[in-house]
C-alpha positions, 0 to 999 in steps of 0.5 A, spaced: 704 119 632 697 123 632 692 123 638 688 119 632 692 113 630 690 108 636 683 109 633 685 109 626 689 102 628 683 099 631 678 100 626 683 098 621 683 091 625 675 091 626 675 092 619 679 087 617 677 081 621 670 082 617 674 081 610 673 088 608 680 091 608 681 094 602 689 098 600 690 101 593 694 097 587 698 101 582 694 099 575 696 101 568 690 101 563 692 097 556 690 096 550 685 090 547 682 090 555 687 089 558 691 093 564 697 092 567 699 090 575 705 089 578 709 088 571 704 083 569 699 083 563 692 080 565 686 081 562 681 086 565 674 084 567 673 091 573 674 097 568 669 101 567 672 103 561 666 099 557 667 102 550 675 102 550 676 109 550 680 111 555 686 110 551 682 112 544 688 115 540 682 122 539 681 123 545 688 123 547 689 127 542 684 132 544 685 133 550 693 134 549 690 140 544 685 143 549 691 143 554 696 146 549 691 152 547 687 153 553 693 151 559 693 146 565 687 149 569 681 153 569 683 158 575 677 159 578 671 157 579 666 157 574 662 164 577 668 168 578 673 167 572 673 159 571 667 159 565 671 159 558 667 158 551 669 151 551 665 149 557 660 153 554 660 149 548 661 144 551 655 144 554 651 146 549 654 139 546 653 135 551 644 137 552 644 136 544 647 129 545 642 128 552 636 132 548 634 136 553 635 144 554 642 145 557 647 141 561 652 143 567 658 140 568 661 137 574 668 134 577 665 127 578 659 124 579 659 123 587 659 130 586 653 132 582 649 127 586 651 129 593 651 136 591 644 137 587 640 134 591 641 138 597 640 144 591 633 140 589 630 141 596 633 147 598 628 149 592 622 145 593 622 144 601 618 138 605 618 134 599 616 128 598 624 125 596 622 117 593 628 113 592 630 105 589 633 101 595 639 100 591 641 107 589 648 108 589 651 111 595 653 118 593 645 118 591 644 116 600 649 121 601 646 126 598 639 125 601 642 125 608 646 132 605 640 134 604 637 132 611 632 129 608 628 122 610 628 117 604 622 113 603 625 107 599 621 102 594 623 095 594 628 094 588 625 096 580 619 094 584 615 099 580 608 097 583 611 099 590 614 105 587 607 107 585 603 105 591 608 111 595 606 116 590 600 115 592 601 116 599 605 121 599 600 126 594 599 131 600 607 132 599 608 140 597 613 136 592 616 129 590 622 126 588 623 120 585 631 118 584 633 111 580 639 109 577 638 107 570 643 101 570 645 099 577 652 099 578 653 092 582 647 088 580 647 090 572 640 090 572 635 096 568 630 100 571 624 100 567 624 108 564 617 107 560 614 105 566 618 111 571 616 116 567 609 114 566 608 114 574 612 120 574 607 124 569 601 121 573 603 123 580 607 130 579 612 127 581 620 131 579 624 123 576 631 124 577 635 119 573 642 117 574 645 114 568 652 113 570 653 106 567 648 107 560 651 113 558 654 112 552 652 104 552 645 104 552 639 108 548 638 111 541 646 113 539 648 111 546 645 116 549 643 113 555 636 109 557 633 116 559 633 118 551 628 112 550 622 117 554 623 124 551 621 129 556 619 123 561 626 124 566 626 131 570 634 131 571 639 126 568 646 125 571 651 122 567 659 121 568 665 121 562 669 117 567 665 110 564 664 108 557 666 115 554 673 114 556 675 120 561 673 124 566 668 129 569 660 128 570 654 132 568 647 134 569 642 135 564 635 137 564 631 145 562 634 151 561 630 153 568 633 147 572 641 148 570 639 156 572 637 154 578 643 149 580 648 155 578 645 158 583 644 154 588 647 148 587 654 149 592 657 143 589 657 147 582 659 154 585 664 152 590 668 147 586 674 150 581 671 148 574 674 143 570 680 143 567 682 143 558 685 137 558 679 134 560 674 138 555 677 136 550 677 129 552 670 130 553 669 134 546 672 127 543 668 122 546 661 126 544 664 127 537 665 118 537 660 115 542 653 116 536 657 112 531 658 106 535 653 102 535 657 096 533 661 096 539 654 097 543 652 091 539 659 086 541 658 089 548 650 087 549 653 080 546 659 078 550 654 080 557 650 075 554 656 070 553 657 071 560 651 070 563 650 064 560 656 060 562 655 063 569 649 061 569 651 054 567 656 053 572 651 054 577 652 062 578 647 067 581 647 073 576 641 076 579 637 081 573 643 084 570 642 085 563 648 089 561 655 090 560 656 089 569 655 082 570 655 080 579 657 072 581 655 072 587 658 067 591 656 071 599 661 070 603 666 076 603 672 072 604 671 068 599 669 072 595 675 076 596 680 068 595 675 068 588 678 074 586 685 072 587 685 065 584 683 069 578 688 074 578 693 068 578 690 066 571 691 072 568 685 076 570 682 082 574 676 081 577 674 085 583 671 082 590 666 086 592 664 087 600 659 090 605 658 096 606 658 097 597 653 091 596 648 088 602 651 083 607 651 076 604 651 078 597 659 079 596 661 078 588 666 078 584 663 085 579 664 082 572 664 089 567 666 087 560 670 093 555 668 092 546 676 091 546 674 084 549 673 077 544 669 072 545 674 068 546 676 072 553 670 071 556 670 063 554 677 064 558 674 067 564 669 062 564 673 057 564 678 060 569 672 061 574 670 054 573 677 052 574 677 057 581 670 055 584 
């Protein structure tokens, strides 16, 4: 026993009587869309593994190469000894996919947004920092890391975006932070129109394309590739559609100067791993020429849509390969979930704090692995479950 365990064992409990208790599941990734749990094969709507690539034997391949020619770990961060020629190269590789001057790597996408922000504030102090209401919670958290107090426009509302801008003109500065695709909801922001307000009211547009990269814009280089030189800074994960692990950001050769000196989150952290560049290397080498599977994973978004929408679903303004039904109540989102898990399905229940409260999902995300026959056999499963 510790001096906190009574406290840990009460907040459990309050947690669980608001049907928001959560435990870990030991979960195997498999082929064709599928994972494995508990012995049993069910087909996988949770994964954010969109274009099937975690288990991609090139990138299996290259992460082991990288492994063997360069060791398990980078041994330091990347000021001291940690910075090889393959994150170099890497980096180099991963601006030209992005079009932009230069990109910096960073472990995980909570870490570039909650440590880039505070780095961005630090250069630009008392600025104006204009967020969507929806951003992701590593995009809040790195705002409060920051200390700085968000003005939040009403979701995707572009009009009140800009009547924010204008209020702010006598800010030293102003940032605008967006998702590009929204995590829970699916749904796009408007790149043209952000990058022409961004234009308009000098405004610095940080763009979070963790769940586009790879899946939308020309040779899947994300919704911010469709505004060249529109989008300030672009954060971006290998850890969804291309299949591993890591994040990164991208913009001028300035801006990755200045984060490599300020950003605490990139000095203090140990740098990335082989294994993981050569996965990295691998999936940017694939992810261009995959337009196809783009294509049949636009298409079985659309399926899906559709067949909830049938069933009477509300599937908010998704447009992508994220898919919510929203069902409202926690608890019954949560025997949602498990009633599908009886038929062979993975579809996670989505709770507050991660959604609004009365909002509770099932977050449907589908993988090019999957047929239209799988999502016919969701669909028809969901109907069977409500």
């Amino acid at each position: 026993m510790t001096a906190l365990d009574s406290h840990f064992a009460r907040a459990l409990r309050e947690i669980d009587t608001r049907g928001q208790l959560r435990a870990l599941t030991p979960t195997a990734m498999a082929p064709q869309g599928k994972l494995v749990r508990g012995g049993h094969e069910y087909l996988d709507f949770s994964s954010n593994d969109y274009l099937g690539l975690s288990r991609h034997p090139l990138l299996i391949e290259r992460a082991a190469a990288f492994a063997a020619r360069l060791g398990a770990g980078a041994g330091a961060s990347r000021l001291v000894t940690g910075t090889s020629e393959a994150h170099l190269a890497l980096e180099a590789k991963i601006a030209a996919f992005k079009g932009t001057e230069a990109a910096l790597l960073f472990a995980s996408g909570w870490q570039a947004n909650a440590a880039v922000i505070p780095a961005l504030l630090g250069a630009a102090p008392g600025a104006a920092v204009i967020t969507d209401r929806l951003n992701h919670a590593s995009l809040h958290h790195g705002c409060a890391a920051a200390g700085a107090r968000q003005i939040r426009f009403r979701h995707n509302d572009m009009a009140d975006l800009e009547e924010r801008l204008a209020k702010a003109a006598d800010a030293p500065a102003r940032i605008v932070i967006t998702e590009s695709v929204f995590s829970m909801d699916g749904d796009m922001a408007d790149m043209a129109r952000l990058a022409e307000l961004a234009r308009r009211h000098d405004a610095f547009l940080f763009v979070d394309e963790a769940h586009a990269t790879g899946v939308l814009g020309p040779g899947g280089a994300g919704l911010s590739a469709t505004t060249p030189g529109g989008v300030g800074l672009v954060m971006g994960t290998f850890s969804k559609a291309l299949g591993g692990f890591g994040a990164y950001i991208a913009g001028s050769k300035l801006l990755c100067d200045y984060l490599v000196n300020a950003c605490g989150g990139f000095i203090f952290s140990t740098a990335p791993p082989p294994s993981v560049l050569g996965a990295i290397d691998a999936a940017l080498d694939l992810v261009p020429a995959m337009d196809a599977e783009r294509a049949h994973l636009a298409s079985l978004g659309d399926q899906l849509r559709a067949g909830l929408c049938e069933q009477g679903f509300d599937v908010g303004a998704s447009a992508s390969q994220i898919v919510p039904a929203i069902v409202g109540d926690a608890s019954e989102a949560v025997e949602f979930s498990r009633r599908l898990a009886e038929r062979g399905m993975i579809a996670a229940a989505i709770r507050p704090p991660t959604v609004p409260p009365g909002t509770s999902r099932l977050r449907l995300a589908l993988r090019a692995t999957q047929t239209a026959d799988d999502i016919a056999a969701l669909l028809a499963a969901m109907r069977d479950c409500r």
